[in-house]
C-alpha positions in Angstrom: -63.5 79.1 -103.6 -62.9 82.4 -102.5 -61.5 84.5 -105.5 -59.6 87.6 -103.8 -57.6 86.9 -100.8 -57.2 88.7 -97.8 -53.2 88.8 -97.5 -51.2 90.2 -94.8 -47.7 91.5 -95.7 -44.7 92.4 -92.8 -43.0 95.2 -93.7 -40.0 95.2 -91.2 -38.6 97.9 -93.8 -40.4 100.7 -95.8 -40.8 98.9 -99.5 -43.3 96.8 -101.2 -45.5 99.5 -102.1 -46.2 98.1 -105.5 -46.8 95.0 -104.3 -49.7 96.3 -102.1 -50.9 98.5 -104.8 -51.4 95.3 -107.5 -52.9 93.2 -104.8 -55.3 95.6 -103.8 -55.9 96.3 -107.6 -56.5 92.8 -107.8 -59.8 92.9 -105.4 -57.4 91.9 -102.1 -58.2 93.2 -98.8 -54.9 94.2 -97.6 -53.7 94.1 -94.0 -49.9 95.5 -93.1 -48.1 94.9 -90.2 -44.6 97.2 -90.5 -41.8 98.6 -88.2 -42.9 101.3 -85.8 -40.3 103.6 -87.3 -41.8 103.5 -90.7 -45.4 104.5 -89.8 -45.4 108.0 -91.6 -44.0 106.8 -94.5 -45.9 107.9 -97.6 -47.4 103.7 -97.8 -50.0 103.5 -100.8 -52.6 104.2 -98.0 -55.4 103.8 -100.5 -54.9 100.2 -100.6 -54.4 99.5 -97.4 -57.7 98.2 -95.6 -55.5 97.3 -92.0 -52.2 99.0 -90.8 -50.7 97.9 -87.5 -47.2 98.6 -86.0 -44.9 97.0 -83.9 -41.7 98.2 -82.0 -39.9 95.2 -83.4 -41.0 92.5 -86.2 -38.5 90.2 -84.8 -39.5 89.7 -81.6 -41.0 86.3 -81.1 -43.5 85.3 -79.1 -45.0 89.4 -79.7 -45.2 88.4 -83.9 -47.3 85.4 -83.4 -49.6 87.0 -80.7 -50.2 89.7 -83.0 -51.1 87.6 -86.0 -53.0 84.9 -84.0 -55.3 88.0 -83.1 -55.9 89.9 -86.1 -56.8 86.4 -87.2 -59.7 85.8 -84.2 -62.4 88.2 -86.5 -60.5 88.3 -90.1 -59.9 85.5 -92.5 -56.1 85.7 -93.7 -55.3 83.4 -96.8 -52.0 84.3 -97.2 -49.0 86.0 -95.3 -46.4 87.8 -97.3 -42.7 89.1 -96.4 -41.8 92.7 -97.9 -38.3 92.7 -96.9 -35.3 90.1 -96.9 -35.6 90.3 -92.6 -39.7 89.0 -92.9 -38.8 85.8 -94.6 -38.2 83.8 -92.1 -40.9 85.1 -89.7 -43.1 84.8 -92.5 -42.2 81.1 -93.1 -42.8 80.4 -89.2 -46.2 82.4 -89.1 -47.3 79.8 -92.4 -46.2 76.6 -90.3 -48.0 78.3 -87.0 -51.1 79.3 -89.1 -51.1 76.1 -91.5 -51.2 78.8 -94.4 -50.1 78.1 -98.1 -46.8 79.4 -99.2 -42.4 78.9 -97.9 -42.5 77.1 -94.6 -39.3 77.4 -92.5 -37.0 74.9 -93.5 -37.2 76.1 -97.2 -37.1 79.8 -95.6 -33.9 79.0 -93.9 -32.2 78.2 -97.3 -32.6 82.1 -98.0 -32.1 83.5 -95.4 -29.4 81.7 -92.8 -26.0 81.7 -94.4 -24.7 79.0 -93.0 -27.7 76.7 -94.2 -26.8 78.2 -97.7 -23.4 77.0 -97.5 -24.4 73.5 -96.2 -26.7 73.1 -98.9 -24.7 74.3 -101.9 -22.0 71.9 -100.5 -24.7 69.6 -100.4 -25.5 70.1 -104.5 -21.8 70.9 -105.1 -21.9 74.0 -106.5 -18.9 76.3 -106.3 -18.6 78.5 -103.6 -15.7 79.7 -101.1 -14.3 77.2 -98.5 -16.5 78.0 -94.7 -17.0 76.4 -91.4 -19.6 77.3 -89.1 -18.7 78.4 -85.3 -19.6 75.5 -83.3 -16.6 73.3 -82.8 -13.4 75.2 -82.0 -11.2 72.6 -82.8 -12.6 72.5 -86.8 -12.5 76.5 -86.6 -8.8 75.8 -86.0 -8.4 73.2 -88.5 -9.9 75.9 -90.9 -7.9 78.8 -89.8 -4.9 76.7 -90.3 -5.7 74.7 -93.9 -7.0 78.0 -95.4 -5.1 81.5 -95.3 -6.2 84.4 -94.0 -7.9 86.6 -94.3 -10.8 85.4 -93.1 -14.6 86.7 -93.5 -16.3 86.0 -90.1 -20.3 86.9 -90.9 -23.4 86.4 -89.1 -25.6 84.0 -90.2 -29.0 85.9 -90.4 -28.4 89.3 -90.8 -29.2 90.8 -94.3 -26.6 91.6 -97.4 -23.1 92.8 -95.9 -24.4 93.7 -92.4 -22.3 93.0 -89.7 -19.4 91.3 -92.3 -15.9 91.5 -90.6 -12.4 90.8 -91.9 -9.9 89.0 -89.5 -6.2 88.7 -90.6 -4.8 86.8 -87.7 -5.8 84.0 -85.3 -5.3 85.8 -82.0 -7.6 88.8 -83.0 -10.5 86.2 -84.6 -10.5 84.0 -81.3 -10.6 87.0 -79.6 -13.5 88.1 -81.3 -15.3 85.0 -80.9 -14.6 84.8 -76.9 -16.3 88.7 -76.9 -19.0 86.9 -78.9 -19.7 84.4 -75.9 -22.5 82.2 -76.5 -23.6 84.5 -79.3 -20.9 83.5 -81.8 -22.9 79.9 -82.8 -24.7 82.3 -84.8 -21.8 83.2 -87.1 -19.8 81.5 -89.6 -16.4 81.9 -91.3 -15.5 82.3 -95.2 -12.5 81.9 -97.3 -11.7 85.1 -99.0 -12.2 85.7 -102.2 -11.1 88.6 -104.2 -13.0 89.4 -107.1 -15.9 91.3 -108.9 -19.5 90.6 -107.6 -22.1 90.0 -109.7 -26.3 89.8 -109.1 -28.7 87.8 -110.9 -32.5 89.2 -110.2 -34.9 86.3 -110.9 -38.6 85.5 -111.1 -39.8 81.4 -110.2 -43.3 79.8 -111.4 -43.5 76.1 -110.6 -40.0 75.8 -109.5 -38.2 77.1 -113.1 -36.5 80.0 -113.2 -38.6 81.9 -115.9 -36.9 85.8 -116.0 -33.0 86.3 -115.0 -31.5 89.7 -115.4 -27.7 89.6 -114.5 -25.5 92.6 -113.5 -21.9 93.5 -112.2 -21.3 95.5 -109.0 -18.9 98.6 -109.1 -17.5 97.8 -105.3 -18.6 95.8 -103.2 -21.6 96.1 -101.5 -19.8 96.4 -98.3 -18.0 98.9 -99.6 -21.5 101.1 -99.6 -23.0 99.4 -96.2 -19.8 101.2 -94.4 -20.6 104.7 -96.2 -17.2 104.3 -98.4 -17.3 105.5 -101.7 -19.5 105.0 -104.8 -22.4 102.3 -105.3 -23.1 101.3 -108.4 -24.6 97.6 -110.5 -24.9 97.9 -114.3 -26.8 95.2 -116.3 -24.7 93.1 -118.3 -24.8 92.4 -122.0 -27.0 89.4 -122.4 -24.6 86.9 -124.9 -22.2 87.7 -122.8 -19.7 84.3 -121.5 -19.9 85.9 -118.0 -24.0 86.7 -118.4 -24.6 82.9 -119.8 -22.2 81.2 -117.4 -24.3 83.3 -114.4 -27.6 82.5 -116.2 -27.0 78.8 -115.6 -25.7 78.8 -112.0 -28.3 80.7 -111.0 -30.9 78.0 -112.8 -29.1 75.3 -110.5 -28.9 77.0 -107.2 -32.8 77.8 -107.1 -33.6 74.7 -108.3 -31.2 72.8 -105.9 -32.9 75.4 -102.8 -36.8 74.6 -104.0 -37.6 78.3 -105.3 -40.9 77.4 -106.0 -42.2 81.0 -107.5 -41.5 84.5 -106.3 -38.8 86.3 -107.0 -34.8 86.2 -105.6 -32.0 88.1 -105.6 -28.5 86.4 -106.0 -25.2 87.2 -105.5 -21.7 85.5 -106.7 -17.8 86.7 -107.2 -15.8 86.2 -109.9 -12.5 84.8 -108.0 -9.3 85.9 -109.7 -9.1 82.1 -111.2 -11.6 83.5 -113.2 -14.3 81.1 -111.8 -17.6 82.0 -110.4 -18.9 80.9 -106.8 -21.7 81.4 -105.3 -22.1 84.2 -102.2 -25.5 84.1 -100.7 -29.5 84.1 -101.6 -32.7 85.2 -100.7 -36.3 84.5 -102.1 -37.2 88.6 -102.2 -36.8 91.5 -104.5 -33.7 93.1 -104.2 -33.4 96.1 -102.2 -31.5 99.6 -102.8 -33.4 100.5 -105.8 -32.1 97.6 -107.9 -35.8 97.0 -109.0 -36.2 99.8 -111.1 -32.7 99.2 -112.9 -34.8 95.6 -113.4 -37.5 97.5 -114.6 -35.3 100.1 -117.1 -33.6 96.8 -118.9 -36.4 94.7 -119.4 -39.8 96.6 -119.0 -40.4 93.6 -115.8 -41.9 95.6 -112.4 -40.7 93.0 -110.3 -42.6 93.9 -107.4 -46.1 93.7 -109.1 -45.0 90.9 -110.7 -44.2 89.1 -107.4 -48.3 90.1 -106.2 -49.2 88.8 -109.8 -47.4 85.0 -108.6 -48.6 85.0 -105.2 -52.3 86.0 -106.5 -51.8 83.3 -109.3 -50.7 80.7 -106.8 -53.8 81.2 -104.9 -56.0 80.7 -107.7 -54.4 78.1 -109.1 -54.4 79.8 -112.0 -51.6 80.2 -115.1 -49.1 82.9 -114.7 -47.0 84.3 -118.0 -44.4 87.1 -117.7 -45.4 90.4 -119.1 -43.8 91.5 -122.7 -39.9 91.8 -121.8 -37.4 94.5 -123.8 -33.4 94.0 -123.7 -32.2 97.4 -123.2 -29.5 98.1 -120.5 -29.6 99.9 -116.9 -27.5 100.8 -114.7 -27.7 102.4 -110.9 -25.0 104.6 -109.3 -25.8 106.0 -105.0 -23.5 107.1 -102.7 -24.2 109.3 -99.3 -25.4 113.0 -99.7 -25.0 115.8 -97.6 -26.5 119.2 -98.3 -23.0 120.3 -99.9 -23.1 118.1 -103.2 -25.1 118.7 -106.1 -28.6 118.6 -106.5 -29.3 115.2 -108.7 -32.4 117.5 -109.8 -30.1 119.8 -111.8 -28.7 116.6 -113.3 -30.6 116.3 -117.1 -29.5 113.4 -119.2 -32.3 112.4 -120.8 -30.9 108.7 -119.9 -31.7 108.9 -116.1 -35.4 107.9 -115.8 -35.5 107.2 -111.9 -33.8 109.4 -109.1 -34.0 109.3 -104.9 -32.7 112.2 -103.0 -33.2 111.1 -98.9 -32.3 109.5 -95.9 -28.5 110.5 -96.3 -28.3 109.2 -99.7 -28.4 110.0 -103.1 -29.2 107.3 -106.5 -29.8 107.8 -110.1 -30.8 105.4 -112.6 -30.0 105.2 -116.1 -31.1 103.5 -118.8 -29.8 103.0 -122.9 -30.0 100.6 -125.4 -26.3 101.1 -125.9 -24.9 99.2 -122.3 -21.4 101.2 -123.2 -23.8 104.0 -122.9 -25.0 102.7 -119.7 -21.3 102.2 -118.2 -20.2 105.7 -119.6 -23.3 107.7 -117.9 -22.3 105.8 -114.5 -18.5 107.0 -114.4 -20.0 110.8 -115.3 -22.4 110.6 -112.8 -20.5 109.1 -110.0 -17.6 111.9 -110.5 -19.9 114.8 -110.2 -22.2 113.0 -107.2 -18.8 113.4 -105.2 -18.2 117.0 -106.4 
């Protein structure tokens, strides 16, 4: 059996890089097919035996046609998805191709919100009350048994994209009618007020084998609309919150049929004090999130991911790399010229920092997660200086 794979990976975003690097590493011939825009991005060109481009990832029949004929003259033995928007295509080009790996059923569970809410009903675990936007007379019955506000999101879009807030019936029917035949592709969410948390995991034969679990400053939304300060800090590890989290997590990946890879998971602490479950996805978590992984735990979640998938393959055993328990957190917000240079910035805590693209993030890392909280506060204050 053939030993090194030749994988493709879709990049529809600029990341992955250390995926592609510890495949290639590996003996893999690596073929890329990424976003137009994202061609003259510094990609670990070095590893990269075929790069390709398209306007669009996500315009189907063009995906398949493109896959179909790199695959004419080049074994491909597995297809990969970089980013949260190549899952699903992904998924589809594995049933179309008859490849190993997440076909689309599974995929959807990651990736359509509505099929994430239909399933964790399904499996009863706790999560805000939802309809989907098909039948107008249940949209009314929900509108009417649960009080507003409402969150009116769309299904397949990634994180907070696209999230909306409605207060009153008129304006969310109005909406929908401006959505026309569009607005089956939405669903509406009980509001819940509350903290959000993120539990970053790794899967090998469908058990949840690493979980790190951290606690959002504001919401992600919050960030997605350029308002204010991002920020996720790692939580203590004995903590009720970190255990409770630990074991809800266990259940919804199980109960979704993560069979390896990794996932990023989100969930709200309700003002009740309960914890219900927000939304999934079977990737690595974007907006520099891995390396606060990395910081706490010593776990590079993206070449562990290529570890898995290469694993898989071979049908071979796979074993997490020595872990520590220190603590990490991560604080971004937008940059312009005016603000401070995070260069000049010299705790000896911050070990990763990004200064581009509008935005500015620093990570930090201590054994000491008071430490961790206190750096974040400092850091955010003189970012907006």
């Amino acid at each position: 059996m053939k030993q090194n794979p030749t994988i493709l990976a879709l990049a529809s975003e600029f990341k992955g890089a250390e995926f592609i690097r510890e495949c290639k590493h590996q003996g893999c011939e690596i073929f890329v097919i990424a976003n137009e825009r994202f061609k003259d991005h510094p990609w670990p060109w070095d590893c990269i035996d075929r790069f390709h481009t398209m306007q669009d990832l996500r315009v189907q029949p063009d995906l398949t046609h493109t896959v179909a004929w790199l695959m004419r003259h080049n074994q491909i033995d597995r297809i990969v998805a970089l980013d949260d928007y190549d899952v699903e295509h992904s998924a589809d080009l594995r049933e179309h191709t008859r490849l190993p790996g997440m076909k689309h059923t599974n995929a959807r569970l990651f990736r359509d919100k509505l099929a994430m809410r239909d399933a964790a009903w399904q499996h009863q675990l706790p999560q805000p009350r939802f309809t989907g936007i098909l039948n107008h007379h249940q949209v009314y019955e929900f509108m009417e048994s649960v009080p507003a506000p409402w969150i009116l999101k769309p299904r397949t879009l990634a994180g907070s994209e696209g999230i909306e807030k409605h207060y009153q019936q008129e304006d969310l029917w109005q909406k929908l009618e401006a959505l026309g035949d569009r607005q089956s592709y939405f669903l509406l969410e009980e509001f819940v007020s509350g903290d959000v948390y993120h539990v970053d995991s790794l899967c090998w034969k469908g058990e949840v084998i690493f979980a790190q679990v951290s606690r959002y400053g504001a919401p992600p939304l919050t960030m997605l609309q350029g308002q204010g300060i991002f920020s996720t800090r790692v939580l203590p590890r004995d903590s009720e919150d970190s255990l409770k989290l630990i074991e809800l997590n266990r259940q919804l990946l199980s109960a979704f049929g993560r069979e390896y890879g990794p996932s990023h998971s989100e969930f709200i602490k309700g003002e009740d004090g309960e914890f219900r479950f927000l939304e999934t996805s079977a990737r690595v978590a974007g907006g520099n999130i891995e390396h606060t992984i990395e910081c706490a735990s010593n776990l590079k979640i993206w070449q562990e991911a290529a570890k898995m998938e290469l694993a898989d393959f071979r049908n071979e055993h796979y074993s997490l790399p020595d872990l520590r328990n220190d603590y990490s957190g991560l604080v971004a917000c937008p940059w312009h010229e005016a603000q401070p240079d995070i260069a000049s910035f010299a705790e000896d805590e911050i070990k990763y920092r990004y200064q581009a693209d509008g935005y500015a993030s620093l990570v930090v890392q201590s054994e000491d997660c008071g430490r961790v909280e206190w750096l974040l506060q400092d850091l955010a204050k003189r970012l907006l200086a």
